[in-house]
Steps between C-alpha positions, in 0.01 A plus 500: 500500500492770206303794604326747214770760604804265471375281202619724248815614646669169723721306314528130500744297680735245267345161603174697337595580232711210337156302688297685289715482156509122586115487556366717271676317208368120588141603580508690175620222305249262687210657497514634150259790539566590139297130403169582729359695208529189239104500502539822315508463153814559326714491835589121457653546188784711657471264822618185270826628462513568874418145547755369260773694645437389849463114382846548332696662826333241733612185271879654419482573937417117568760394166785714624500564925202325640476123319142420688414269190636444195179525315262738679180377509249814490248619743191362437212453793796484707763778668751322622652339196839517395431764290333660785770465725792597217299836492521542813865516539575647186254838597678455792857535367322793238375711836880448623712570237265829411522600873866471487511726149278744636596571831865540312331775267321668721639493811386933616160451486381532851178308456227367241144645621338488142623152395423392852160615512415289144671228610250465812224577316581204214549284761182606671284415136672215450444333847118648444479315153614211633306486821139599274609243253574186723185651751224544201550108351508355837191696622339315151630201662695412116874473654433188693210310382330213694667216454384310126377141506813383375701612830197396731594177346894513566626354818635819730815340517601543146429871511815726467505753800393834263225309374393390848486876624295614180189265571508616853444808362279396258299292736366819684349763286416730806859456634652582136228820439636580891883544331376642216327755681806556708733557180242702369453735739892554552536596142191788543658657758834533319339689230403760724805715657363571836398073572847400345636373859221311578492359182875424533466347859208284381670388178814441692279249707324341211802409264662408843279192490553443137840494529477250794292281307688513170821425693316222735313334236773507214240727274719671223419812565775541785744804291178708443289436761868627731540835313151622560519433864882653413278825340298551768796492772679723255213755503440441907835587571467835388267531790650285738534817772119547480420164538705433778393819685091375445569150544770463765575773701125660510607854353328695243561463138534788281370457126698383251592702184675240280259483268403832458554594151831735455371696252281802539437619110151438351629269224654257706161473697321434185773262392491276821097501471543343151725266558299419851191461288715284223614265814117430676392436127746188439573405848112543653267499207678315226570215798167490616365480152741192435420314841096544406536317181686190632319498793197446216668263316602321771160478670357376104735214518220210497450121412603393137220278354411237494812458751386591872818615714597240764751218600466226310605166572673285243333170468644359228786574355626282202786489286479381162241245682671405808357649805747667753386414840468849741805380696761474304850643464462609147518894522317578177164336626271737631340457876244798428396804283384840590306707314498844657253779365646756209663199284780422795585155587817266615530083521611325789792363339874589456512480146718760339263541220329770692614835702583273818468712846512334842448145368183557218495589188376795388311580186167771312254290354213602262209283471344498111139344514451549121791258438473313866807552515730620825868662433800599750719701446836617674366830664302805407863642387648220350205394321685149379236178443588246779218297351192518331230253655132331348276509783215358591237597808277187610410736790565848642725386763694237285752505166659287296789608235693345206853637381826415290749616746895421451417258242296320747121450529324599798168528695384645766216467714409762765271494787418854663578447867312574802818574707446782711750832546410604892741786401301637201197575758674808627421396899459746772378453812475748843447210655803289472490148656596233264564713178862418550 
């Protein structure tokens, strides 16, 4: 281990330095310190170019070496797509071919202290942004919800793995707050330089897990969720003689000075106070600010009269006058409705007409009392009419509805059922006997 009295003087060995050239390149390029400040205003407008620049090399990387896809399809609420994983090589072969250049060019430098010490430290922030942002929405309980009518409603067996793993999640609120809490508290101690390796030790643990459970559970999250487990071991190995000394052989552990800052003039103090400040603004306050208001909206999500949220069983369902009996092979009849709170709602029915996801459809539905009439459309982003309905109520708990759809006439008549969801009653017992 480097001691204050050799740390300025000892000179690295080889494997160090071409590992650091190699390193230092591909966590710059992935973590992209340069695009934490896009909050600020004025910053994103330079970042855009950055953006453009890296969406060109990774599509020419996957057209001319790496051929993961022919068409790349982007990452969007998922990591691992083939965009995803076409960056991922092509940062990869970036970090190489730069190590290669530099360690050519500057091959009588006996070591890299400075760039070494802000590497750590932007790893460090990033792993703590990461950890407070993951920990803050999952102590809110908003990254898994509890499960929605319309999957109460699903049989388990249609469920994809990922989606499986996100209700039990969702299903326990204490259990999710519990790994929030966890994440959380890893990410304050890495902001403060003498609780950085018990932050790193307890992080290492907690995206441990997620990484088992992304790469047990198919969730797309597998390349990211990796690297920051990746960070932390990155940052741990630094220490690795400490830790074995404390943990393992039962010998004292001298203090670290990694993150010490390397400067001692008055300006760069001031300078890494600002920035510190500019950091615990977006990643802390702005976060916390953001999480509040969903959390609000998302706790105002209520019944849209006259419609009261529920499964609803289809009791009639006629086609240009003929009644479809409820067993029948014909995929665009409808076994049930659900009308979840906040306008959300899905058909038990394959028909491609809606946004179909584990065997129902999916659609948003707005209720209009002033016209009686009851529309659905594609989703709250793709705001498409799937139909546009003339109700009528003959009781609270039953509907019936008139539409032109495909050319054809049809009605509707719904029944609000009385199934019951043992699941939705969020069961716990100390004394378990038959709760199995």
């Amino acid at each position: 281990m480097e001691t204050p009295e050799t740390v300025s003087t000892a000179e690295w060995p080889l494997w160090r330095k071409i590992a650091f050239r190699f390193l230092f390149i591909y966590f710059m390029i992935q973590l992209e310190p340069w695009t934490w400040f896009d909050y600020v205003p004025g910053v994103s407008y330079l970042t855009d170019y950055y953006y453009q620049l890296t969406d060109w090399t990774v599509n020419a990387g996957n057209r001319y070496l790496f051929h993961i896809k022919d068409v790349l399809v982007p990452v969007a609420g998922s990591g691992d797509t083939s965009y995803g994983w076409a960056q991922l090589w092509t940062y990869l072969f970036v970090a190489a071919v730069g190590c290669a250049a530099w360690s050519l060019f500057d091959r009588k430098r006996p070591a890299y202290r400075i760039a070494d010490y802000w590497l750590r430290t932007t790893v460090r922030y990033f792993i703590a942004m990461m950890a407070l942002s993951y920990g803050v929405i999952k102590i809110f309980a908003l990254q898994m919800p509890f499960p929605n009518l319309s999957q109460l409603a699903t049989p388990l067996g249609d469920f994809l793995p990922m989606r499986l793993s996100w209700m039990f999640m969702g299903y326990s609120t204490r259990y999710q707050v519990f790994a929030g809490i966890m994440e959380t508290v890893a990410g304050l101690l890495l902001l403060n330089r003498k609780t950085v390796t018990l932050g790193l030790c307890l992080g290492a643990g907690v995206f441990a897990n997620v990484a088992m459970m992304n790469l047990s559970y198919d969730i797309p999250v597998k390349i990211f969720s990796l690297q920051l487990l990746a960070y932390c071991l990155f940052l741990l190995a630094y220490e690795s003689p400490r830790i074995v000394n404390f943990f393992l052989l039962n010998r004292p552990a001298e203090p670290t000075n990694l993150y010490a800052l390397p400067y001692s003039g008055k300006w760069m103090r001031i300078i890494r106070y600002a920035l510190k400040a500019v950091f615990l603004f977006i990643a802390v306050g702005m976060l916390l600010y953001n999480t509040w208001n969903r959390y609000k909206m998302v706790r105002a999500q209520a019944d849209l009269p006259p419609v009261k949220s529920g499964v609803y069983d289809v009791v009639t369902f006629a086609v240009n006058g003929d009644t479809l009996p409820e067993r029948t092979s014909d995929s665009l009849r409808w076994r049930d409705i659900v009308f979840d709170k906040g306008g959300l709602g899905s058909a038990g029915t394959t028909d491609t007409l809606f946004a179909q996801r584990y065997r129902r459809g999916y659609f948003t539905y707005q209720p209009d009392s002033a016209t009686q009439t009851l529309t659905f459309v594609k989703s709250r982003f793709d705001t498409a009419t799937l139909a546009r309905f003339r109700y009528e109520m003959p009781s609270p708990d039953r509907m019936r509805l008139w539409t032109v759809l495909r050319g054809d006439s049809l009605y509707v008549e719904l029944a609000r059922s009385k199934r019951h969801f043992q699941l939705a009653e969020r069961q716990f017992h100390w004394l378990s006997e038959a709760n199995r």
